[in-house]
N, C-alpha and C positions, 0 to 999 in steps of 0.2 A: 566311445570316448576312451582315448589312454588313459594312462594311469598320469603320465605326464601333463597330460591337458586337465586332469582333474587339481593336482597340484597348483597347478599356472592358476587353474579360478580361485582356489583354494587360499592362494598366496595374496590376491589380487583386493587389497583395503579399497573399504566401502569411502568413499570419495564424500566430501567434506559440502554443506549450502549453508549459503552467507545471503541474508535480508540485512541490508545497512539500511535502517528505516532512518527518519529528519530524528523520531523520538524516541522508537525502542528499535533493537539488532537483536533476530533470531539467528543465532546457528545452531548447527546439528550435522546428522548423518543422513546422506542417501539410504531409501529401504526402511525408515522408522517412523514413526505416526507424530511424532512432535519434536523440535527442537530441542537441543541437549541445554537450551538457557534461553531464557529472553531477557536482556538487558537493555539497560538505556544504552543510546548512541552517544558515551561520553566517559571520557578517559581521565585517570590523575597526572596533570602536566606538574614535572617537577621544573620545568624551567618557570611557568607562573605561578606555581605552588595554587595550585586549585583544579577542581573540575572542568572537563574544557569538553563540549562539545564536538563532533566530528565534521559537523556541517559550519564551523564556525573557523572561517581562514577567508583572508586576501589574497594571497596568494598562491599559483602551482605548485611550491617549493613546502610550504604550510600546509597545504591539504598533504601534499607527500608523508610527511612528516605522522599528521593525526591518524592517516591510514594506517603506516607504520605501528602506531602505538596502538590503535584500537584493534588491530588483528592480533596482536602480540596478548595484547588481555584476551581476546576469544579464544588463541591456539593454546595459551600455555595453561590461563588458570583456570577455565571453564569447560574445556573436552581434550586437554594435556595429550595432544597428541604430534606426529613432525610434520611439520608442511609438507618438506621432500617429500613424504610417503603417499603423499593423498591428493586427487584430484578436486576442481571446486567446482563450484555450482553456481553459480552469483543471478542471484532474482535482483531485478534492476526494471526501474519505469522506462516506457518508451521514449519519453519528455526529458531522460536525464543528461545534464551536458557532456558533452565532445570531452570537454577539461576532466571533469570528475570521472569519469569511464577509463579515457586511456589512463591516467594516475592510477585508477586501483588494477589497474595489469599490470602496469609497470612494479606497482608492491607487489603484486603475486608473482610475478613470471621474476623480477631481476634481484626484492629484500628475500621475499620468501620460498624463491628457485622450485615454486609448484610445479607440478609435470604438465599439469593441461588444464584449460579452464575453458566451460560451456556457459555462455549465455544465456538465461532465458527472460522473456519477458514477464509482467506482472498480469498482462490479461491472460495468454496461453498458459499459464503457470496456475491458474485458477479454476480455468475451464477443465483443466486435464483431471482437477480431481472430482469432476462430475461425471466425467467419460462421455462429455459429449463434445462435439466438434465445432457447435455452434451456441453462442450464450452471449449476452450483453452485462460485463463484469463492471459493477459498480465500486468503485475502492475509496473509503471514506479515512483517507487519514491524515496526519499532524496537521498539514501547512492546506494542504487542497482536496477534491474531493476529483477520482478522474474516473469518466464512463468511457470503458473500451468493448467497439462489438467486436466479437471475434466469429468468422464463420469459416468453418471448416480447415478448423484449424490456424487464419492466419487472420490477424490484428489490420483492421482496420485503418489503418492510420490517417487519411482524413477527415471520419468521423470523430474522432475519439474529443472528447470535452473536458476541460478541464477546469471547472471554475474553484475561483478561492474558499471555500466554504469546505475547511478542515474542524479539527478538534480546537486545533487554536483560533476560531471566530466564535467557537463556544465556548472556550473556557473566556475569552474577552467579554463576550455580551454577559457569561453569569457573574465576575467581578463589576458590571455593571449592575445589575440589578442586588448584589450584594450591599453594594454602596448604598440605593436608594432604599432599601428597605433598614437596613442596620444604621440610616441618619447618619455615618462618620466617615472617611474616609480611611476603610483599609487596606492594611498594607501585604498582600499573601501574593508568596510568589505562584510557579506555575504548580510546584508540586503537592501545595494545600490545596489548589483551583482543584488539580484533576482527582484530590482524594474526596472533595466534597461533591464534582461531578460523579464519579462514580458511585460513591455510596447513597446520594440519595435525588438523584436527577433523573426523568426520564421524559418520552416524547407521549405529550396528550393526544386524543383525536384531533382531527379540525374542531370540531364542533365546539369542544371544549378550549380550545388554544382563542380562539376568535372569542370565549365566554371572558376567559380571562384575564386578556385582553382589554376588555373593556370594562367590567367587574370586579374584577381581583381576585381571592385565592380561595371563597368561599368554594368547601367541600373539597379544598384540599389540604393536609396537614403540614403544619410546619414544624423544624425539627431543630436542637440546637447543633452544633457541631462544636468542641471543645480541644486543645492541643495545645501545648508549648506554650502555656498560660494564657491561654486568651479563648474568649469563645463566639461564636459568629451566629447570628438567627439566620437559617435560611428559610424564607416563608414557603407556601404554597406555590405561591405564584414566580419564587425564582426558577423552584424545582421543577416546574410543567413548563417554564418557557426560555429554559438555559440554550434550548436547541435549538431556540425557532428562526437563527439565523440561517441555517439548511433549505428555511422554507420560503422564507420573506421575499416577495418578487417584489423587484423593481423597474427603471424605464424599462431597461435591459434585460428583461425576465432572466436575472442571474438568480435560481435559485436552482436547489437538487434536482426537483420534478422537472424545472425546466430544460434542466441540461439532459438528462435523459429520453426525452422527446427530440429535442433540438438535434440529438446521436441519432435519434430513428428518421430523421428526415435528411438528415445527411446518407445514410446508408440505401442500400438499391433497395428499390421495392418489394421484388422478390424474397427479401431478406430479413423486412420491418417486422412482417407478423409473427415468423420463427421466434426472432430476439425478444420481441415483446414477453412473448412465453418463457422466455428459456433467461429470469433473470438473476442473477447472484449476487446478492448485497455482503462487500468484504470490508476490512481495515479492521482498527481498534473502533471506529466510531460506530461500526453496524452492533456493537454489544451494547448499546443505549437501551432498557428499555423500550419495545412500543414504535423505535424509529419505523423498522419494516412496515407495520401494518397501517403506521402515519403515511408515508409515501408510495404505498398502495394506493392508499384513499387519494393523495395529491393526483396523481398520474389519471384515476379514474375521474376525476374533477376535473383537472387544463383538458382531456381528448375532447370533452362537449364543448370548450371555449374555442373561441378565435386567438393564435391563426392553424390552430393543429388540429379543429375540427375538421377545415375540406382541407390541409396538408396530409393530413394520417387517417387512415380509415382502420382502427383498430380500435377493437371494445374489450380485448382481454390482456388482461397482462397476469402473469404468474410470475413466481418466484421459487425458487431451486431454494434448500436447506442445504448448507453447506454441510458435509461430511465429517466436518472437523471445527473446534473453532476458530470463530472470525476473524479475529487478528491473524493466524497462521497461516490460513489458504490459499495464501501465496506461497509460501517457504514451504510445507506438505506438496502444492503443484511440482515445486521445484522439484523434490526430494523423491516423488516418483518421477517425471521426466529424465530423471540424473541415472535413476537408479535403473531403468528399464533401457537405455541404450548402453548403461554400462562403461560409460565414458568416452565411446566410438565418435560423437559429437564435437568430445574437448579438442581446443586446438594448442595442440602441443608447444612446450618450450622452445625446442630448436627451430620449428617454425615463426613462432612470435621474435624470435633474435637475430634470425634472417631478416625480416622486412621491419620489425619494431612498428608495425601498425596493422589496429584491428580489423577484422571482415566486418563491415558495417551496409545493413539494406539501403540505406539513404546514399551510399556512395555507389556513383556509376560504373567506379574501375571493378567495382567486384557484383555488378550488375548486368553486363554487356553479354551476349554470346560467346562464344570463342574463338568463334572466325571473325570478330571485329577485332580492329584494330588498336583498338583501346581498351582488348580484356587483358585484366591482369590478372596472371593466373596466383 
């Protein structure tokens, strides 16, 4: 290596990854083992003189706008660094719209004149910090819960499941059972929901969830919770059954366990019994207490039932320890993916302002050969 070439890496800033989650946004640096901040996804608008969510807009022109302002809080007052300088990283669902995608290129590539921005997905981005090539990524967060396989390397995309059973049908069903057990109708918004989910909520066994259920919260404690003048009994039986929308099947076996079966019967067969093994429970929801070893247990209960007894011929399932914590395992995938190609992946500015539209897998024109007549190059 010259001396020159040494300089050039030398000179060459570690490149920026942005997780815009429904409820918290991690950014940080390529090359580092956490986020430089996790914040909620939501900004001070002074045009409504209040807190404004990022995912909260009617129109193209208004998401433009929120992007604007919530990158402006990540660059300037949480990792104070220049956009010009630095390349991005962007961890993004596979499920996310056409609308919301090209709008946050167009903030990066045309407000915030980035050199190159690399896409990566949320299930590759997960898998990679296992170092293994094939894994069935379970991601439990705000609004949905989405299972993606991934095998060697590349996402699935007609298996992939996504049923509604986030944090928010959990923080909903324990303001239900808050009500019923406290007689009165309270009034707490989401941020008292999720302080009293996490400090004192977790997932029972079956055994115990179907006890109490039916029993109520014998042998289990209940606790007060007190704040901003007011105080809330949460019994036993909220705290062991805050979650059990995750679990609850209905006509439509839309539960957690369900949809993770329903991804292995989608998937080649060749492929089911790998994934089964190779599995990684992510989001903010996989830090519950108890979930994991709950939905071990579901998964080993539906394989003896109908219809995924003769659909699936699998009796093991394993599950991966995530190397880092749960909430981040996306944004750490990213942040090695970003930082191990070096930026070679990003697709530069002048490229993005030549054609003003993104390389997308789902579009033909950047899918065809190159001797057809419809590849764009």
């Amino acid at each position: 290596m010259t001396l020159y070439e040494g300089i050039a890496l030398i000179q060459e800033k570690q490149a920026v990854v942005l997780d815009l989650g429904a409820d918290y946004t991690k950014f940080g640096f390529t090359g580092e083992a956490a986020p430089r901040c996790i914040i909620k996804s939501e900004f001070w608008c002074p045009m409504e003189r209040r807190y404004k969510r990022v995912y909260d807009y009617n129109t193209t022109e208004e998401l433009y706008d929120n992007l604007v302002q919530m990158l402006h809080l990540l660059y300037f007052r949480h990792v104070l660094v220049n956009p010009k300088e630095r390349k991005v990283v962007v961890i993004e669902s596979l499920l996310t719209t056409t609308q919301f995608r090209e709008t946050l290129a167009k903030v990066l590539y045309m407000h915030y004149e980035v050199s190159g921005v690399t896409w990566w997905d949320t299930g590759r981005a997960c898998a990679a910090t296992l170092g293994v090539g094939t894994a069935l990524v379970v991601s439990i967060g705000a609004r949905e819960a989405e299972v993606t396989p991934v095998v060697h390397a590349a996402p699935l995309v007609h298996a992939i499941q996504v049923p509604p059973l986030g944090m928010q049908a959990v923080r909903v069903h324990l303001a239900a059972l808050l009500k019923e057990d406290n007689e009165t109708e309270l009034q707490l918004d989401d941020n008292v929901l999720e302080d009293i989910l996490v400090r004192t909520c977790f997932v029972p066994s079956r055994k115990l969830a179907i006890q109490l259920a039916s029993e109520g919260c014998n042998g289990v404690r209940s606790v007060v919770c007190g704040g901003a003048g007011m105080s809330v009994r949460v019994t036993g039986r909220a705290r062991a059954l805050a979650a059990e929308p995750l679990f609850e099947r209905d006509r439509d076996m839309a539960s957690l366990p369900d949809a993770v079966l329903q991804c292995l019967t989608q998937c080649p067969r060749d492929t089911r019994r790998v994934l089964a093994e190779n599995i990684l429970i992510t989001g903010g929801g996989a830090a519950l207490p108890g979930l994991k070893a709950r939905l071990a247990h579901e998964l080993r209960h539906l394989i003896t039932v109908e219809p995924y007894k003769t659909q699936l011929h699998i009796k093991t399932f394993k599950f991966h320890s995530s190397p880092c914590e749960d909430n981040v395992c996306a944004w750490v995938g990213g942040a090695v993916c970003g930082g191990a190609d070096g930026g070679g992946r990003a697709e530069p500015r002048d490229v993005y302002l030549r054609t003003r539209r993104l390389r997308d897998w789902a579009c033909l024109l950047h899918n065809t050969p190159p001797d057809h007549h419809h590849h764009c190059p």
